[in-house]
C-alpha positions as CSV (number, residue, x, y, z in Angstrom):
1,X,24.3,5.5,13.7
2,X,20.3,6.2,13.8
3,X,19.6,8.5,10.7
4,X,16.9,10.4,11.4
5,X,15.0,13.3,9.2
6,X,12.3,15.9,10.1
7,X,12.0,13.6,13.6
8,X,11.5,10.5,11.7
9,X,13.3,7.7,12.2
10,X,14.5,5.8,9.2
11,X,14.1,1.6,10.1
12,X,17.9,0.6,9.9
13,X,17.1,-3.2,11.4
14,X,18.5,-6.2,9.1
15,X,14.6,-6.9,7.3
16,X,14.5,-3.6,6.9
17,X,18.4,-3.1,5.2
18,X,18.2,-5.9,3.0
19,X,14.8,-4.3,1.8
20,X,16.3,-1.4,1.3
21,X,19.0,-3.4,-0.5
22,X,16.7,-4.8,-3.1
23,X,15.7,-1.2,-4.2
24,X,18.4,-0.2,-5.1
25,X,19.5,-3.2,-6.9
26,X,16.3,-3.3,-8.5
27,X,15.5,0.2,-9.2
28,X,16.6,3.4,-10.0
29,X,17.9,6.8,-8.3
30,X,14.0,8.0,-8.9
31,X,12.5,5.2,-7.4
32,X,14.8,5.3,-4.6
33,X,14.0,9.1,-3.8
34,X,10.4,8.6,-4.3
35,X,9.8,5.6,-2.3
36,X,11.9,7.0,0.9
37,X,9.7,10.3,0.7
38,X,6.7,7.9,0.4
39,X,7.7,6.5,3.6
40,X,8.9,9.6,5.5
41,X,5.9,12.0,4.3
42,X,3.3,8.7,5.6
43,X,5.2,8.4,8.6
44,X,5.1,12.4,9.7
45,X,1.4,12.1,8.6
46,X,1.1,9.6,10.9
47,X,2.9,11.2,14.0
48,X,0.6,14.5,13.6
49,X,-2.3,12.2,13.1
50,X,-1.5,10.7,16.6
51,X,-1.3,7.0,15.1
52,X,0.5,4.2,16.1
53,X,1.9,2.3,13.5
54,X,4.6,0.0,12.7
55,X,7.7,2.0,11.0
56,X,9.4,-1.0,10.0
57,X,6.2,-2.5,7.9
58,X,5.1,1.1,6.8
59,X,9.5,1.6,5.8
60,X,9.2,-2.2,4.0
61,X,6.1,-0.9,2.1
62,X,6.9,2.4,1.0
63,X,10.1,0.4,-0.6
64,X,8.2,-2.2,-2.3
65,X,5.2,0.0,-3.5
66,X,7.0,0.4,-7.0
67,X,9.1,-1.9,-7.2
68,X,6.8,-3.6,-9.8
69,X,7.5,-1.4,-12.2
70,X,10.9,-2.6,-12.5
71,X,12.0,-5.6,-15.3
72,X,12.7,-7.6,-12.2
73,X,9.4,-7.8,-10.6
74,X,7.3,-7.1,-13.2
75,X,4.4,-10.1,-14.5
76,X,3.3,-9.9,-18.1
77,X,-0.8,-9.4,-17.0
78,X,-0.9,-8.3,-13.0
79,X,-1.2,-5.0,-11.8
80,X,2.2,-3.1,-11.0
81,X,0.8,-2.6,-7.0
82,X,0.1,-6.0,-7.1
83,X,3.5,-7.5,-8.7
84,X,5.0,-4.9,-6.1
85,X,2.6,-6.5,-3.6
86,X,3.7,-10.0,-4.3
87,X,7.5,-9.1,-4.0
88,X,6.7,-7.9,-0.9
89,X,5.2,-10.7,0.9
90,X,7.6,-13.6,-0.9
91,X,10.6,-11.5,0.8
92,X,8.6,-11.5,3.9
93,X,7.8,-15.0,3.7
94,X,11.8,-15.5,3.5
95,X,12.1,-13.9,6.5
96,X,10.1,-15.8,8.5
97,X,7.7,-12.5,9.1
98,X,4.4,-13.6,10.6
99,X,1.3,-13.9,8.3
100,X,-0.4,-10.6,9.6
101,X,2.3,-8.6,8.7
102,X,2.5,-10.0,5.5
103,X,-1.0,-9.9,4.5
104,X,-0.4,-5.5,6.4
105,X,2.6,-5.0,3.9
106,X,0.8,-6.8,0.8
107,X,-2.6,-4.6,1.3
108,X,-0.5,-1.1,1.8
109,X,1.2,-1.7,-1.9
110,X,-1.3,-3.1,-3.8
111,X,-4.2,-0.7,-2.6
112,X,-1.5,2.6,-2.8
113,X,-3.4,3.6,-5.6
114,X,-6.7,2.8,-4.8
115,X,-9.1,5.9,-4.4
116,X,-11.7,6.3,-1.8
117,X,-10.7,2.9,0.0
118,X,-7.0,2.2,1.2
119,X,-7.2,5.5,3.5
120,X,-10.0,3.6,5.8
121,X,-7.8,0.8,6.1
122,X,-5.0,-0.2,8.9
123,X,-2.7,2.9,9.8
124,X,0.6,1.4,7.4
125,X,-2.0,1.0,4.5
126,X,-3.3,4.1,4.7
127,X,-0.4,6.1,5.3
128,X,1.3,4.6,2.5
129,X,-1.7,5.8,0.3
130,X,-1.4,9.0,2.0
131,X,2.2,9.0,1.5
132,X,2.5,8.3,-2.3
133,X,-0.4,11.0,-2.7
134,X,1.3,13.9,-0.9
135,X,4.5,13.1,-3.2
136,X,2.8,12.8,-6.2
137,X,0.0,14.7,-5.9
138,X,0.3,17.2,-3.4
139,X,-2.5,16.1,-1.2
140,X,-2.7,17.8,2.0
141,X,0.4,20.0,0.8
142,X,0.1,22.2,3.6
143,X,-0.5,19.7,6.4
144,X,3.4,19.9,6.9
145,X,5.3,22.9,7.3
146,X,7.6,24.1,4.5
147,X,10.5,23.3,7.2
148,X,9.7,19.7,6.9
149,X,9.4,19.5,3.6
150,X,12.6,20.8,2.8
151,X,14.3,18.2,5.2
152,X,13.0,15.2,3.7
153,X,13.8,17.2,-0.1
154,X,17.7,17.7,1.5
155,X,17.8,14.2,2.1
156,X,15.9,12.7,-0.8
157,X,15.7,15.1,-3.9
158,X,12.9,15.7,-6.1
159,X,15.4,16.2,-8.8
160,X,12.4,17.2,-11.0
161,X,10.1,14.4,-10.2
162,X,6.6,15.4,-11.8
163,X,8.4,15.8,-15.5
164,X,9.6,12.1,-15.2
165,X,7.4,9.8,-12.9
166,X,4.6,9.7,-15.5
167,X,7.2,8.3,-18.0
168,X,8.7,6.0,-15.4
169,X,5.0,4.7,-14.3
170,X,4.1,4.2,-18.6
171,X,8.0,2.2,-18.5
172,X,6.7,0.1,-15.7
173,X,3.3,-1.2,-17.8
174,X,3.6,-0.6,-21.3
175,X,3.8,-3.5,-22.1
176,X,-0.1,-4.4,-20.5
177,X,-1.5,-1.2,-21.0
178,X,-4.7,-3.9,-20.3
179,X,-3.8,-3.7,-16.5
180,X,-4.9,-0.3,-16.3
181,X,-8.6,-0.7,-16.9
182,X,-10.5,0.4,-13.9
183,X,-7.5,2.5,-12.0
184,X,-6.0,6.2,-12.2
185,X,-2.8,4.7,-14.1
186,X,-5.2,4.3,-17.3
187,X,-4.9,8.1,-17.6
188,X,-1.1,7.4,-17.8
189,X,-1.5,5.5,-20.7
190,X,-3.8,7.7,-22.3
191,X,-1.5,11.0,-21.9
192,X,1.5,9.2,-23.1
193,X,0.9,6.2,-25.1
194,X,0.5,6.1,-28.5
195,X,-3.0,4.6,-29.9
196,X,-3.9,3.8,-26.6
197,X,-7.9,3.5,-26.1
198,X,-9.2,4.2,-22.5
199,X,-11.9,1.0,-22.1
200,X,-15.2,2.2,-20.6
201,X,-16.9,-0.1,-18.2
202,X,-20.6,1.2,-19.7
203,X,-19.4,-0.6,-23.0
204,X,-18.6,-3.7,-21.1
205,X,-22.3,-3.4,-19.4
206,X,-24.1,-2.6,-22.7
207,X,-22.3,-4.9,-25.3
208,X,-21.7,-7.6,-23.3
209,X,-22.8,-11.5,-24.1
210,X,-26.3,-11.3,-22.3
211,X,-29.2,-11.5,-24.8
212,X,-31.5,-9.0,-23.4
């Protein structure tokens, strides 16, 4: 039976179950909530946008767009978006999905939090980005109606999600706070980890090896 919320169909095909599947092996009830809302708030982005994209890749992404936060799929000295990234396209790979699609669903997670570029990319990359920002952030709050929103809430709960993702993100990379240099999640760290040092690129420029 299709399931279907606020006119968006949720992917139910086999690639897109066993995905599904992995989550919520892998991860936990927040993650699960969080990454379905990803999906569903890109995808209505997308309809009132007039895009056509895939809703099977753009479902597949939104799943995987965390998941390198978990113990599972997390490297000791890559990004989260990329260890996410790299889940991503070795379960693809599995699957016999062609190249194209792998290298559509690889971009999506690990650009989801990269500012000022992954919203001028293909349609399933940026709507991913514009997904995770309207669940985390708010951005473009108002572009859907109130109705909407509390469809894909009904379905998916919040459950107080903006007291705990900033402690679930520091869980996920703790452990290489290093990985943060250069990217929003830096600010993570320096919120909510102890002794942590924000790197500034101007000291790499200025007191770098060059003798001049």
């Amino acid at each position: 039976m299709t399931n279907t919320i606020a006119s968006i169909v949720i992917p139910d095909s086999r690639l897109a179950t066993q995905a599904a599947e992995l989550l919520r092996d892998h991860g936990d009830e927040l993650l699960w909530n969080h990454s379905n809302r990803v999906f569903l708030f890109g995808a209505l982005q997308g309809q009132q946008a007039g895009l056509k994209f895939d809703a099977e890749l753009l479902y597949i992404s939104a799943l995987f767009h965390d998941l390198g936060l978990t113990k599972k799929f997390s490297s000791p000295d890559k990004r989260f978006e990329v260890d996410g990234a790299n889940a991503a396209r070795d379960f693809l790979r599995s699957q016999g999905v062609p190249e194209e699609s792998v290298r559509l669903v690889w971009d999506a997670i690990a650009l989801h939090t990269t500012i000022g570029v992954a919203q001028y990319k293909e349609p399933e990359v940026a709507l991913i980005y514009s997904g995770v920002g309207y669940d985390v952030m708010g951005e473009n709050y108002e572009a859907l109606s109130t109705e909407v929103r509390e469809q894909v809430i009904a379905a998916f709960p919040r459950n107080n999600f903006k007291q705990k993702i900033l402690h679930a993100f520091l869980e996920g990379f703790k452990h290489k706070p290093e990985t943060t240099f250069g990217n929003i999640k830096s600010d993570v760290c320096e919120l909510l980890l102890p002794g942590y040092k924000r790197p500034s690129f101007c000291d790499c420029v200025l007191h770098n090896q060059w003798n001049e």
